[in-house]
C-alpha positions, 0 to 999 in steps of 0.5 A: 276841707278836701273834695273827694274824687267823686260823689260815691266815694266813702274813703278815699286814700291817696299817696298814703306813706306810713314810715316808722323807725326800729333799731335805727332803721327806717320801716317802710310799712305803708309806701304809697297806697290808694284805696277807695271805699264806696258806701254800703261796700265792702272791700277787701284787702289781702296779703301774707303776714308783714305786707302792711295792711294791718299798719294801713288800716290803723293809720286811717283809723289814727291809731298809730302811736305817734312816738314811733313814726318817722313818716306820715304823708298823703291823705285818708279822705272821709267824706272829702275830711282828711282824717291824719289832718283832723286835731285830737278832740275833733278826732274823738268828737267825730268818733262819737258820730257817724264816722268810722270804727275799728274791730281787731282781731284779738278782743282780750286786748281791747277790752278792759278787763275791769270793766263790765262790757255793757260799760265799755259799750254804753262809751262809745254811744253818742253824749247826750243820751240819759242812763236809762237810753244808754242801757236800752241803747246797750241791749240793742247793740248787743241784741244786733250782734246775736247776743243777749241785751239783758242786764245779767249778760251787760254786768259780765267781764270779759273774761266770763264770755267765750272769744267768739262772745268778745269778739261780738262785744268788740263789734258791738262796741264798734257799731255803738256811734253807727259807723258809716265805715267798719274796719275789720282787721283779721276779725276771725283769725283767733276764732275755731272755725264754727264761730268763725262763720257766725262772726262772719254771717254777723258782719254780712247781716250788718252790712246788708241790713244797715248799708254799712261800708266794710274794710275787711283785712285779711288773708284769707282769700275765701272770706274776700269771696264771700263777703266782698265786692272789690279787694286790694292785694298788699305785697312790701307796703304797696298795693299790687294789685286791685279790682272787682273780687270775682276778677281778681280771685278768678283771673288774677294779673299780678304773679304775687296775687296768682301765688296767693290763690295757688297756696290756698290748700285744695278741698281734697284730703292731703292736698297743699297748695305749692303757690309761693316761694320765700317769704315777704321782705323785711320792710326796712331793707326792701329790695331794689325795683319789684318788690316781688322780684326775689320771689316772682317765678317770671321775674327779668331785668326790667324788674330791676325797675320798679313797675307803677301801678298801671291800669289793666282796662276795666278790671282794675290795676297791676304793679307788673310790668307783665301787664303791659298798660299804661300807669294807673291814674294817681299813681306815685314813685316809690 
């Protein structure tokens, strides 16, 4: 057993690398990355599409199919237990108690579709509990999700509910061992945007209401703002950069993170945001020194060179050699 970094600390992910092959080549999905949880926080972490998150997250989660792994290093603490260490029953027992769980952003693919929902919920209750306990405990969860716990709507399928009433029961399902951690990957993103903001007020009732830490990944800047206290921007399988939500969306240091809030489109009709250029690199032929380099508009020689993470005093750390600090603590060569 490992001892966490402090007393607040919920998760605590340290020199992360989540390396897997495709096509003969090695895929850099995940390069090095801390990140911290505290309990009852919500943190969130941002970046376009291929930037890593959604593979950092499955890794704290194990959910990572182990046949396509070419690399898997560091540690994922919970609770000062490195979760990649635990054996596959202590795994599965712990999922059963106040451990973490996982909401994804496309419920059809998670539900059984054979399955009545309240089955699939009353699975991952705790063992022990009799049927009629396991019912009741049931319509309570479903109830905490704004759904209805009678036994009609626990015998539906998941095909007779709406994407926003799947995604409630994925929630549901999640909430079912009382998680201290809820990991959320893109949990709106297939959602119209009126469900969207009832799944969101879901999410931030929960997490206020039982002290419930979240992770949410995302990228969507707007829901960072409402619902997080701190965020951790992803860019080519690193983290660059981190701090509290109102400093970083405010006065962001790195030039990928003032990007990304650029091409936010404005409230005025018509308006586009113009904040990027290019896309994100392939994650199995990444670029020499930044990673950022081919896109960054302040881009230099030294940027040949890759920058660590290095601290900008209290309001968190950059991966910029603009930023001009001293490396920030822990930090790795790539």
């Amino acid at each position: 057993m490992n001892t966490p970094r402090n007393d607040s600390t919920l998760l605590d992910v340290r020199r992360l690398r989540v390396h897997f092959r495709r096509d003969g080549k090695v895929v850099r999905a995940v390069d090095g990355v801390d990140l911290q949880v505290r309990p009852g926080e919500c943190v969130g972490l941002v970046g376009e599409s291929g930037s890593g998150k959604t593979v950092l997250s499955r890794s704290i989660a194990r959910l990572m199919p182990d046949a396509i792994l070419d690399e898997i290093s560091g540690e994922a603490l919970f609770e000062g237990t490195d979760i990649l260490a635990l054996s596959e029953h202590e795994l599965q027992r712990r999922r059963r108690t106040r451990f973490l769980s996982m909401v994804f952003q496309d419920p059809l693919s998670y539900l059984n579709p054979t399955r009545r929902v309240g089955q699939q919920v009353a699975e991952a209750l705790p063992a022990g509990l009799s049927r009629r306990q396991r019912r009741e405990q049931v319509a309570h969860f479903f109830t905490r999700v704004g759904l209805p716990g009678d036994r009609a709507t626990q015998r539906r399928y998941p095909h007779e509910f709406s994407g926003g009433m799947r995604q409630r029961v994925l929630i549901a399902m999640a909430l079912a061992s009382s998680p201290r951690l809820l990991i959320a990957d893109e949990p709106t993103t297939a959602l119209d945007a009126t469900v969207q903001i009832q799944v969101l007020n879901t999410l931030e009732k929960l997490h206020r209401e039982q002290g419930m830490a979240l992770l949410v990944i995302t990228h969507d800047l707007a829901l960072v703002a409402e619902l997080c206290d701190r965020v951790y921007v992803m860019y080519g399988g690193q983290v660059v950069e981190s701090g509290d939500v109102e400093t970083v969306l405010k006065t962001p240091n790195h030039p990928y993170t003032r990007g990304l809030i650029a091409s936010v489109p404005g409230e005025g009709a018509g308006h586009r945001g113009a904040g990027l250029v290019g896309s994100v690199p392939n994650l199995a032929a990444l670029p020499t020194g930044c990673r950022f380099r081919p896109r960054c508009p302040h881009a230099s020689e030294r940027c040949e060179e890759m920058p660590p993470l290095m601290s900008i005093g209290s309001r968190g750390s950059s991966r910029c050699w603009l930023s001009g600090s001293e490396p920030a603590e822990d930090e790795v060569s790539p």
